[in-house]
Backbone as a ProteinNet text record, in pm:
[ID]
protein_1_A
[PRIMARY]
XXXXXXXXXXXXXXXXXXXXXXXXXXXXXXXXXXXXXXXXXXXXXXXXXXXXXXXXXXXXXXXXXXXXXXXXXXXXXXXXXXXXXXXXXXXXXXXXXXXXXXXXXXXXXXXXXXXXXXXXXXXXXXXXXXXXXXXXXXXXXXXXXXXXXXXXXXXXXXXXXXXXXXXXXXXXXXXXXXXXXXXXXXXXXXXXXXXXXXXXXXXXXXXXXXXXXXXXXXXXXXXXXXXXXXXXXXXX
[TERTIARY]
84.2	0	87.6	72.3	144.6	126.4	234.6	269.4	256.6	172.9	130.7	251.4	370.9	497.7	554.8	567.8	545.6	504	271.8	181	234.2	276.3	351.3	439.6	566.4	646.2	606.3	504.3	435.2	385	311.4	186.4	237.3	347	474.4	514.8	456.7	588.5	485.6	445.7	374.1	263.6	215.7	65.3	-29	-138.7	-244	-371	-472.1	-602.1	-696.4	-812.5	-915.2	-998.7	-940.2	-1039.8	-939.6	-823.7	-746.5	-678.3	-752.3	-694.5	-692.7	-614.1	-636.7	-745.3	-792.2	-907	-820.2	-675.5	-602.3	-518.9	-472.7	-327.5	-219.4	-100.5	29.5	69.6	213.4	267.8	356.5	381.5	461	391.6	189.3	114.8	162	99.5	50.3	-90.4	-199.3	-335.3	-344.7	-328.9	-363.8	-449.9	-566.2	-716	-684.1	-686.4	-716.7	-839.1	-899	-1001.7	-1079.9	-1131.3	-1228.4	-1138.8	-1029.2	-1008.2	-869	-876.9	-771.9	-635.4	-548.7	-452.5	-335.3	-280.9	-208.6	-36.4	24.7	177.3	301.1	379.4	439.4	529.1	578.8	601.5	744.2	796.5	968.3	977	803.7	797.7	759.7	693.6	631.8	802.2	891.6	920.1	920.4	928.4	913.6	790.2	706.7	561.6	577.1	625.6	622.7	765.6	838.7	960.4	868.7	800.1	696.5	610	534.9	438.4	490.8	580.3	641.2	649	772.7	732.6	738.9	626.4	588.3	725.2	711.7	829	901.1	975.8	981.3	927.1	864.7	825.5	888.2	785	890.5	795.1	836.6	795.2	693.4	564.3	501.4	540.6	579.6	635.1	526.5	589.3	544.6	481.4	378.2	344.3	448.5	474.5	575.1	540.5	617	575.7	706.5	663.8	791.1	752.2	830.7	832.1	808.4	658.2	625.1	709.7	805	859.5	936.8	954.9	1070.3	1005.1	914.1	816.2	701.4	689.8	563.4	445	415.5	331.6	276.7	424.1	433.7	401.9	315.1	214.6	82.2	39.3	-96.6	-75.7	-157.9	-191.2	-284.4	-300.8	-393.3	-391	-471.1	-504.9	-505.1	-480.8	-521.1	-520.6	-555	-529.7	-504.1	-399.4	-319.2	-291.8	-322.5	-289.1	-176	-54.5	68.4	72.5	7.2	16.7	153.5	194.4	298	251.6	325.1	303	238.3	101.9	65.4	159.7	188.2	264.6	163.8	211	117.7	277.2	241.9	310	185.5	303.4	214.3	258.1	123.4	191	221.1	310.3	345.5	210.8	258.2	177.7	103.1	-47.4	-157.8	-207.1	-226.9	-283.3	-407.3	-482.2	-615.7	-661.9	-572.2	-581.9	-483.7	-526.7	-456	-326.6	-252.5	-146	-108.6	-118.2	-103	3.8	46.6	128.1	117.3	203.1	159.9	192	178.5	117.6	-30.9	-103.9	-241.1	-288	-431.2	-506.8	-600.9	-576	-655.4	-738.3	-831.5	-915.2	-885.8	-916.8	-939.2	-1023	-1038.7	-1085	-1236.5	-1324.7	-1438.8	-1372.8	-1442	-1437.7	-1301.7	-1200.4	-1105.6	-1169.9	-1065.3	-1103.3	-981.4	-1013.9	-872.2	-968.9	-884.9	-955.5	-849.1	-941.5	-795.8	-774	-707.2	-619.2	-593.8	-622.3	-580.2	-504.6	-404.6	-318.2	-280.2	-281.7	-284.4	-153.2	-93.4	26.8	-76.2	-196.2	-257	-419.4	-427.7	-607.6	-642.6	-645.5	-747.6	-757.7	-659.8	-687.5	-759.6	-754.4	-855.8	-942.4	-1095.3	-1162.3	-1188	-1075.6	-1061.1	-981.9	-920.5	-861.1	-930.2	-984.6	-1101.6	-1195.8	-1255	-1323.4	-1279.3	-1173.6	-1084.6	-1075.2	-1038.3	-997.4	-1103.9	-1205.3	-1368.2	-1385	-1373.7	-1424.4	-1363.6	-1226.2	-1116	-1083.6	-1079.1	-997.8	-1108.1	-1224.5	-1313	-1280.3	-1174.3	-1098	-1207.7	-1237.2	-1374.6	-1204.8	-1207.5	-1125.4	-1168.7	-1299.4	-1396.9	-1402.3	-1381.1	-1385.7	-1357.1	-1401.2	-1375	-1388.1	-1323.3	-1392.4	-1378.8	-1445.1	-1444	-1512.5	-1399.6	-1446.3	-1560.5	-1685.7	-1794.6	-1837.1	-1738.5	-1746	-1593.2	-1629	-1474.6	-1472.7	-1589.5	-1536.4	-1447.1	-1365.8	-1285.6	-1139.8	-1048.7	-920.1	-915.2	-914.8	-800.3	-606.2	-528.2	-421	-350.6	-263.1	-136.1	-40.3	-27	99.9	197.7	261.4	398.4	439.7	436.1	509.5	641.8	642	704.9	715	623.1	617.5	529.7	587.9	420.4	378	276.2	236.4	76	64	10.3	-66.1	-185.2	-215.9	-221.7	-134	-133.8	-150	-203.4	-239.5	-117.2	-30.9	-16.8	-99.1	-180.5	-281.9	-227.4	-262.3	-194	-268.3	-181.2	-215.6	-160.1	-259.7	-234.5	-251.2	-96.4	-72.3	-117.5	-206.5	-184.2	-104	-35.7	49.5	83	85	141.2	155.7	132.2	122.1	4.5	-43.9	-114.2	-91.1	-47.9	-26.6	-154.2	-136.6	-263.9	-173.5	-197	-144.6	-170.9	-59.2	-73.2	49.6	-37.3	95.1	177.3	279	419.3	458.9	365.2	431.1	460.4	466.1	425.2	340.2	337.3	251.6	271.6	182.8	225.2	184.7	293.1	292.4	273.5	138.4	129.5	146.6	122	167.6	11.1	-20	-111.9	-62	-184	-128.6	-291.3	-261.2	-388.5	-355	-387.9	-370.5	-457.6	-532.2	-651	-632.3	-693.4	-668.7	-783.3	-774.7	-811.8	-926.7	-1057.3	-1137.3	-1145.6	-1169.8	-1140.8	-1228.6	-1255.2	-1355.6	-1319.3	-1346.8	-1297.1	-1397.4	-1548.2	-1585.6	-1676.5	-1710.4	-1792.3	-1758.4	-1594.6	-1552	-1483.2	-1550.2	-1558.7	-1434.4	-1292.6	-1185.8	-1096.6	-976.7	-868.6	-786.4	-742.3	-634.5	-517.4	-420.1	-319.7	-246.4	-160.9	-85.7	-162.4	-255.8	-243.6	-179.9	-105.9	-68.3	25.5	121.2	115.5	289.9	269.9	382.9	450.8	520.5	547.2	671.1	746.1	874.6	914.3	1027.6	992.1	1037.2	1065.4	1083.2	897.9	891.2	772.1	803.4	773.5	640.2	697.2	657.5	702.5	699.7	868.1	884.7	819.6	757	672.1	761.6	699.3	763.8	723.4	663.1	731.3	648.8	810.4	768.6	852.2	825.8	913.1	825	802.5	725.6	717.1	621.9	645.7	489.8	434.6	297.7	299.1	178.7	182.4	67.7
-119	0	123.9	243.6	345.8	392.9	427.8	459.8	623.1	656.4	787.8	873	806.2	904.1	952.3	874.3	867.7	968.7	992.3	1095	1218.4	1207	1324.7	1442.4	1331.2	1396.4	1508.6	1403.2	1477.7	1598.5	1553	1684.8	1822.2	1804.1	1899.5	1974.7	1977	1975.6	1993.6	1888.9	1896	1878.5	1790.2	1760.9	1839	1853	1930.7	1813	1907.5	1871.6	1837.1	1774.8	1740.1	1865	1980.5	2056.7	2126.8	2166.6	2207.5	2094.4	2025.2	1934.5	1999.1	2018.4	2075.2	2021.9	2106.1	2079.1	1950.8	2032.7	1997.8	1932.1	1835.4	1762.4	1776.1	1782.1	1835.5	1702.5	1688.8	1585.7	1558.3	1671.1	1603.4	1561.1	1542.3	1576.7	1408.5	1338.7	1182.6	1248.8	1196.7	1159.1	998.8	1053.9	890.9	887.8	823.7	817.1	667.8	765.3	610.5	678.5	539.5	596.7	716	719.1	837.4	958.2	995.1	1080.6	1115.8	1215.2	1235.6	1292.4	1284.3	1325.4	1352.7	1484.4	1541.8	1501.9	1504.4	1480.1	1518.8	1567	1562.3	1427.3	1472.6	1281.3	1245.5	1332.2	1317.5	1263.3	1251.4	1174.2	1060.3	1012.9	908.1	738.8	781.6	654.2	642.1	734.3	705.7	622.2	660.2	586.1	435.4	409.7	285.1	205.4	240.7	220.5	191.7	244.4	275.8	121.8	124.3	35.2	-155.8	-122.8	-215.7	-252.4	-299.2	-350.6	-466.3	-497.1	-588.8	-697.4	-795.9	-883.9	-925.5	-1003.7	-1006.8	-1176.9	-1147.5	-1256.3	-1383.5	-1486.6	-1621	-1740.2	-1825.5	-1901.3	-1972.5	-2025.2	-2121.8	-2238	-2233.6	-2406	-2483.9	-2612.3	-2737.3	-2810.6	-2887	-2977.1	-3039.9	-3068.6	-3224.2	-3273.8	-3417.5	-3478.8	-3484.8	-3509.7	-3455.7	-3535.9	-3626.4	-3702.6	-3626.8	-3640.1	-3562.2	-3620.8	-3759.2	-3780.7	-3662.1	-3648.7	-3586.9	-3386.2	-3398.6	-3260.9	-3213.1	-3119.7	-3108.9	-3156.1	-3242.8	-3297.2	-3445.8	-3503.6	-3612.8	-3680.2	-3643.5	-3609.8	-3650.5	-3680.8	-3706.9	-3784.8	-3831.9	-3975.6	-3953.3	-4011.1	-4065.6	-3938	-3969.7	-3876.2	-3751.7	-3676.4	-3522.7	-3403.1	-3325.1	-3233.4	-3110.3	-3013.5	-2926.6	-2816.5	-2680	-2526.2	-2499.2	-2460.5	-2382.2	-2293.4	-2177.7	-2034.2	-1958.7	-1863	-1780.3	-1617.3	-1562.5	-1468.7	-1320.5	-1274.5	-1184.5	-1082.8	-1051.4	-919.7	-776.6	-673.2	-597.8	-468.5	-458.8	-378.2	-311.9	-266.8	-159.8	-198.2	-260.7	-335.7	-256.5	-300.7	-250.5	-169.2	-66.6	45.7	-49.9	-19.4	-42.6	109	50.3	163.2	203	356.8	371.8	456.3	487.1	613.4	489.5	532.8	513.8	588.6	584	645.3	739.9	873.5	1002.5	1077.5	1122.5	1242.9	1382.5	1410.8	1583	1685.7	1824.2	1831.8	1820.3	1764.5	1700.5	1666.2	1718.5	1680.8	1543.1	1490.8	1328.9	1267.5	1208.7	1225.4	1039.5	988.8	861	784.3	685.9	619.4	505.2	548.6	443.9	294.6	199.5	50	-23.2	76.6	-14.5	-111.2	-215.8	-310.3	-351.3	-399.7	-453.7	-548	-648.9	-764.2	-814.5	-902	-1002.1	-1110.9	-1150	-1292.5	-1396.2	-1482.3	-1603.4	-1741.5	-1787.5	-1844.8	-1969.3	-2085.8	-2234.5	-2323	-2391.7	-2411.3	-2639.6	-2630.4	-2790.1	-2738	-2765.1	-2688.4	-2740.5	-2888.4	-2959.1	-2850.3	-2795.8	-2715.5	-2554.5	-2580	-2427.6	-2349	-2500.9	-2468	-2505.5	-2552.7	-2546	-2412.1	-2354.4	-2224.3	-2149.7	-2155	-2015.9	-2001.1	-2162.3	-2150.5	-2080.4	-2126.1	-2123	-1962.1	-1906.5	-1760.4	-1670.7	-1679.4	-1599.2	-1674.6	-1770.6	-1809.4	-1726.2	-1748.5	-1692	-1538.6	-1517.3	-1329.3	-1296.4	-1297.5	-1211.8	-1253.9	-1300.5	-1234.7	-1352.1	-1261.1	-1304.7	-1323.5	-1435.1	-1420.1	-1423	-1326.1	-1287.8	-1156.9	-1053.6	-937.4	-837.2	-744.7	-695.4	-533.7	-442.8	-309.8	-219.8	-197.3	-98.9	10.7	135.5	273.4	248	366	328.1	510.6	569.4	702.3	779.5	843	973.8	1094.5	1112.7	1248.9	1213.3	1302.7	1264.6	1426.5	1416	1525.9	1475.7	1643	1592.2	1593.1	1468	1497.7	1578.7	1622.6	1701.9	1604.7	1574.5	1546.9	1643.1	1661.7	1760.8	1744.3	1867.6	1869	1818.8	1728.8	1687.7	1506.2	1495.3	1343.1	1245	1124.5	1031.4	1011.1	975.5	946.2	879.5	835.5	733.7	786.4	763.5	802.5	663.4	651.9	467.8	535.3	368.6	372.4	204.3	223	128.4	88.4	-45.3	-91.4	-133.3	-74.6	-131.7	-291.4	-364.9	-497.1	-599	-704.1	-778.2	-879.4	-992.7	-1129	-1216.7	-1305.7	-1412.4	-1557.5	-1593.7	-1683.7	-1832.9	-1940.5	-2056.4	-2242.2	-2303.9	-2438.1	-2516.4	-2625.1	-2722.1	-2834.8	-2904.5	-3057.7	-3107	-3236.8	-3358.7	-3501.1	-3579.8	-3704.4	-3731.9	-3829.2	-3888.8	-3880.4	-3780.5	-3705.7	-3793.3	-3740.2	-3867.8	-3918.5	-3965.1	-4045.8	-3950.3	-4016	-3894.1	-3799.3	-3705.1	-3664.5	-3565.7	-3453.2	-3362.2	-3251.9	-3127.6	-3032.3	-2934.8	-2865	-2731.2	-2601.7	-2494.5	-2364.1	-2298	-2200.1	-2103.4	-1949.5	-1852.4	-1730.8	-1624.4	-1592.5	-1470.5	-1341.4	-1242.8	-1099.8	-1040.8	-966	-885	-705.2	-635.3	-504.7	-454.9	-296.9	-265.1	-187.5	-183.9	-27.8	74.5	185	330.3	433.3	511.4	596.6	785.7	834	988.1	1050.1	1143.1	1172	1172	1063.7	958	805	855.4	740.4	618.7	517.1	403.6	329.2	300	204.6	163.3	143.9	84.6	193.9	121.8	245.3	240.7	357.4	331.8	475.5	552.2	612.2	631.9	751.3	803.1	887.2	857.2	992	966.8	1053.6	1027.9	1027.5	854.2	815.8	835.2	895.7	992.6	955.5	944.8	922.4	1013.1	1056	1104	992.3	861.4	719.9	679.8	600	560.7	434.5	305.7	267.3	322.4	377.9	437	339.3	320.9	217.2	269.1	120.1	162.5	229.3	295	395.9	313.6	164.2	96.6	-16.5	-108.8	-221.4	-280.4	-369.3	-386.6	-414.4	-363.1	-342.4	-239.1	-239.9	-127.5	-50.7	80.9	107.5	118.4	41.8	87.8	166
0	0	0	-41.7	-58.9	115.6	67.4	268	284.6	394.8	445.2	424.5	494.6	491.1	331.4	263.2	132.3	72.3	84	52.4	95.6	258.5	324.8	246.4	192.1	185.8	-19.9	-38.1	-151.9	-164.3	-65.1	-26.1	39.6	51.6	115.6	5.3	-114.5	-248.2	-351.1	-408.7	-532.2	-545.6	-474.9	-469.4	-465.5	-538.7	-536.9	-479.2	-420	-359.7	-458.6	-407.1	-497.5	-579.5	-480.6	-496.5	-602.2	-655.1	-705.4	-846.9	-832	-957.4	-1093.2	-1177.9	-1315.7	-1408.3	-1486.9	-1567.4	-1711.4	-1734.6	-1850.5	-1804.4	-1784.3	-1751.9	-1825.1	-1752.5	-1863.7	-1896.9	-1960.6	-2001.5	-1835.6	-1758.1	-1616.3	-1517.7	-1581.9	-1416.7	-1442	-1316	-1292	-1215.8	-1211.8	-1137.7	-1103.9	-962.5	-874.7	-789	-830.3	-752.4	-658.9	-519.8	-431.9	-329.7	-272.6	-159.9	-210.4	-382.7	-413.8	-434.6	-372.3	-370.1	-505.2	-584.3	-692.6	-628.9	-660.5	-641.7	-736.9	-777.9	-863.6	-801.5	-873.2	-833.4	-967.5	-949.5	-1060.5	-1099.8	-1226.8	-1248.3	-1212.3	-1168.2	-1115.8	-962.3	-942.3	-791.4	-825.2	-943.7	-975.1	-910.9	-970	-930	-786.4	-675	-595.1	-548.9	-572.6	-594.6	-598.3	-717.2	-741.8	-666.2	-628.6	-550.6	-404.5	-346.8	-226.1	-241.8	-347.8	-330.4	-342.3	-462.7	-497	-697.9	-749.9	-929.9	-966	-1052.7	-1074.8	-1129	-1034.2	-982.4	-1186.5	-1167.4	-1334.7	-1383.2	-1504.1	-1562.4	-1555.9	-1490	-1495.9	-1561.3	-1661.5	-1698.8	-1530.6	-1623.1	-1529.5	-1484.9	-1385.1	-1309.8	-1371.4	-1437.5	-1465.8	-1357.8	-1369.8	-1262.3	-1241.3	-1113.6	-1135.3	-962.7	-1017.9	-863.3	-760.9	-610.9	-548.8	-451.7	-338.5	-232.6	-102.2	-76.9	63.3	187.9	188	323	360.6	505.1	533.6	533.7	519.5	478.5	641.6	636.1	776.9	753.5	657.1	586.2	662.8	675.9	690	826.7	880.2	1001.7	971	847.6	832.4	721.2	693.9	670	508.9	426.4	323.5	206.1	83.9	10.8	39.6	-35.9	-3.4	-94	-85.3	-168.5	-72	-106.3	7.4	-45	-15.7	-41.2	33.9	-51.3	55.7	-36	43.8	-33.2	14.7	-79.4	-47.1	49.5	112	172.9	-25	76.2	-59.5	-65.3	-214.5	-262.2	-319.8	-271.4	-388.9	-473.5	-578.1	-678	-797.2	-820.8	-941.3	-1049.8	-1132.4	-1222.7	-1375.1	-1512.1	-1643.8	-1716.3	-1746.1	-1859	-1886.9	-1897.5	-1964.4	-2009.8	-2151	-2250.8	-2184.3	-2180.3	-2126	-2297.4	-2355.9	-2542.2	-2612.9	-2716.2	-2819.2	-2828.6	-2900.1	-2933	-3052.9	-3002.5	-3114.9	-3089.6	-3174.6	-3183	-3168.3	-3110.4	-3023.8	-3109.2	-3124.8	-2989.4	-3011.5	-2921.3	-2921.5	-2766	-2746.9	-2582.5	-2627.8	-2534.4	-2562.1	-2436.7	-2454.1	-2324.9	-2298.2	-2168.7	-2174.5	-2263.1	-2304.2	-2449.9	-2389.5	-2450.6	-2424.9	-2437.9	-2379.3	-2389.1	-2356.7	-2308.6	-2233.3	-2098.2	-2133.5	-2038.9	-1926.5	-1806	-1684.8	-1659.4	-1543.3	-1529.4	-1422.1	-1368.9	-1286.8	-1323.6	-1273.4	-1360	-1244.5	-1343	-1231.7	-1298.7	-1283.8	-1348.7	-1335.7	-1373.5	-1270.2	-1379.8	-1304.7	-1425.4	-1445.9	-1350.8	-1370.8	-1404.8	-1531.7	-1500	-1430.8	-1369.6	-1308	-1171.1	-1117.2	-995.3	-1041.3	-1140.5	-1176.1	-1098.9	-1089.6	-973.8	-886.4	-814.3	-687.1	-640	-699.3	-613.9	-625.7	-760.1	-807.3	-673	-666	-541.2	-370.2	-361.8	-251.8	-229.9	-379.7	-346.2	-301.2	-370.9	-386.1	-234.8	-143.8	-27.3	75.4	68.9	180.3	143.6	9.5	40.2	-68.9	-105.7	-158.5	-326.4	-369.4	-497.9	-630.1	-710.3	-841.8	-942.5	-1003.8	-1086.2	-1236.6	-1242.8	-1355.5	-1355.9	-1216.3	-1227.4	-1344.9	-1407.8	-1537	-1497.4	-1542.7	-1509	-1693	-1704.1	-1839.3	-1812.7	-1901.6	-1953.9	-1998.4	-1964.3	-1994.7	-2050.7	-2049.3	-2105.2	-2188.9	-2210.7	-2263	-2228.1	-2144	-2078.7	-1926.1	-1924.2	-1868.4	-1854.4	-1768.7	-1801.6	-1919.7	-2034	-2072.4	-2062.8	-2131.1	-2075.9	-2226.4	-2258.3	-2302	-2377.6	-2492.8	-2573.6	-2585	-2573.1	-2584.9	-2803.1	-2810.7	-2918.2	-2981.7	-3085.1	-3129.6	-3043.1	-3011.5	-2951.6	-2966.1	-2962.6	-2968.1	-2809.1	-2786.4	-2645.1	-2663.7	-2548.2	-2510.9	-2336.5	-2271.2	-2157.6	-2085.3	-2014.4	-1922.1	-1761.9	-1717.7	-1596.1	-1510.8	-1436.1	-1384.3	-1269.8	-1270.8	-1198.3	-1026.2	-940.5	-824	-831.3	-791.8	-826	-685.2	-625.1	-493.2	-559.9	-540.6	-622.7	-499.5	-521.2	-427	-460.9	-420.1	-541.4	-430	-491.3	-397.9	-479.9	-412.5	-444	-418	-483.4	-473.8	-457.3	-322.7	-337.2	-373.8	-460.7	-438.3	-455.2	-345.4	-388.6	-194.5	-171.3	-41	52.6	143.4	253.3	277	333.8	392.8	240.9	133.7	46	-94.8	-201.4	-324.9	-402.3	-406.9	-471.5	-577.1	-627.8	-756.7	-709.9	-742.9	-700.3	-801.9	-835.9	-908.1	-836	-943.8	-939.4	-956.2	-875.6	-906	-868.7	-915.1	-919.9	-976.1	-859	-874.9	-844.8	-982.8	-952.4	-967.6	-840.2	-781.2	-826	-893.8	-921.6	-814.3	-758.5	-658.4	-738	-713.4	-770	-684.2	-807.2	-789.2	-853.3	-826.8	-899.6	-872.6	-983.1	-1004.5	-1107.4	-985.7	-1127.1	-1192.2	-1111.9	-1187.7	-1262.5	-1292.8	-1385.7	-1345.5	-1304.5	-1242.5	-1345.7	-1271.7	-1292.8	-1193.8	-1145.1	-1064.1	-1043.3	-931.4	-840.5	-931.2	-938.8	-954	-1074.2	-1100.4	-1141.8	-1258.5	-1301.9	-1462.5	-1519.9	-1636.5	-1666.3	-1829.7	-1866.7	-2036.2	-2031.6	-2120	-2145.8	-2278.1	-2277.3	-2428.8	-2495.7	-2618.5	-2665.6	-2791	-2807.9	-2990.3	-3042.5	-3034.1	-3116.6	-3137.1	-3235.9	-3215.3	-3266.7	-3260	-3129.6	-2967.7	-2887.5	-2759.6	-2656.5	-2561	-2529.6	-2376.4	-2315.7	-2173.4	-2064.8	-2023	-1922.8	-1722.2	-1745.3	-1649.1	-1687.6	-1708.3	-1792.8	-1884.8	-1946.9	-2041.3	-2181.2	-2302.6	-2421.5	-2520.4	-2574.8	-2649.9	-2669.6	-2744.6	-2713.8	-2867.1	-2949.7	-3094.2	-3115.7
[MASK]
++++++++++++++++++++++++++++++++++++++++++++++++++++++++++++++++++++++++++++++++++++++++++++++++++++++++++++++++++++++++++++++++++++++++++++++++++++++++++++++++++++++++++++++++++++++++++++++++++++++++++++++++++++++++++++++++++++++++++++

């Protein structure tokens, strides 16, 4: 979670109030709506931000099922069939540029774009455990791994292309991974061990305009396709 001391040392400096938010966004603002409330920052604080919350860890291939000898394990205490959750401690980060516009060239004002979509994800390296975690998760921490949120308008700030640039208006999604293992087989003896992985986006609203928490603001290059400004990709 972004840490008070953090907001502090913002709100000391750059930050503007809800009540003071700009009508026009520049190419240096960021707008970060948490708890309803907007918040202006300039973008030379932005990595701190994400340094604060946490970045999205780096891509790793999906662990293969495979099977592994429960002797010798805290396992090996109980007896017969089973099927077993060893979740990992949750992470949250702010995850890679997601497009909210298309991508134009400045200088040009561009508003957020009807019919974008976010979603959460949920990731299983055995389908057969699909739904069983699906279940598990929606029981124990709330988490729908169907959730969807879409732009459902275009009015909206607009933000600022800078002359002579391409740009793009992204949002990094604050994002809570729940991530772990699935034994099934027979404690003490062998069994098979999968991989799951669920990432929960937080909602947020500014406005009226119902989407997810997390950093807006305009990622710009004079190269084009414009490479993400946190992340690794490109914006076409």
């Amino acid at each position: 979670m972004l840490s008070s001391t953090l907001f502090g040392l913002v709100v000391g400096s750059t930050l503007a109030s809800a009540a003071s938010v700009p009508k026009a966004l520049s190419s240096n603002d960021v707008l970060y709506v948490r708890d309803g409330q907007p918040e202006v920052f300039e973008k030379n604080r932005l990595s701190g931000v994400i340094d604060s919350i946490g970045h999205r860890p780096a891509n790793l291939s999906m662990p293969e099922p495979h099977f592994v000898n429960g002797t010798g394990s805290a396992l090996e205490a109980r007896n017969g069939a089973a099927t077993i959750l060893l979740p990992f401690d949750q992470t949250e980060f702010l995850d890679w540029d997601m497009p909210m516009t298309g991508v134009v060239q400045g200088p040009k004002t561009i508003t957020l774009t009807y019919g974008r979509t976010i979603q959460n994800a949920l990731t299983v390296s055995d389908s057969t455990t699909f739904t069983l975690i699906k279940n598990w998760l929606s029981t124990t921490l709330g988490f729908s791994a169907t959730k969807t949120w879409s732009t459902t308008q275009t009015e909206s700030d607009p933000f600022t292309i800078d002359e002579g640039k391409w740009g793009v208006v992204v949002i990094n999604p604050r994002t809570i991974r729940n991530s772990g293992y699935v034994f099934q087989g027979d404690v003490g003896s062998e069994g098979k061990l999968s991989y799951y992985q669920a990432d929960g986006r937080v909602s947020a609203s500014y406005a009226g305009f119902s989407w997810v928490e997390g950093p807006v603001y305009v990622c710009q290059s004079k190269d084009y396709p414009i490479p993400y400004c946190e992340g690794n990709g490109l914006h076409y």
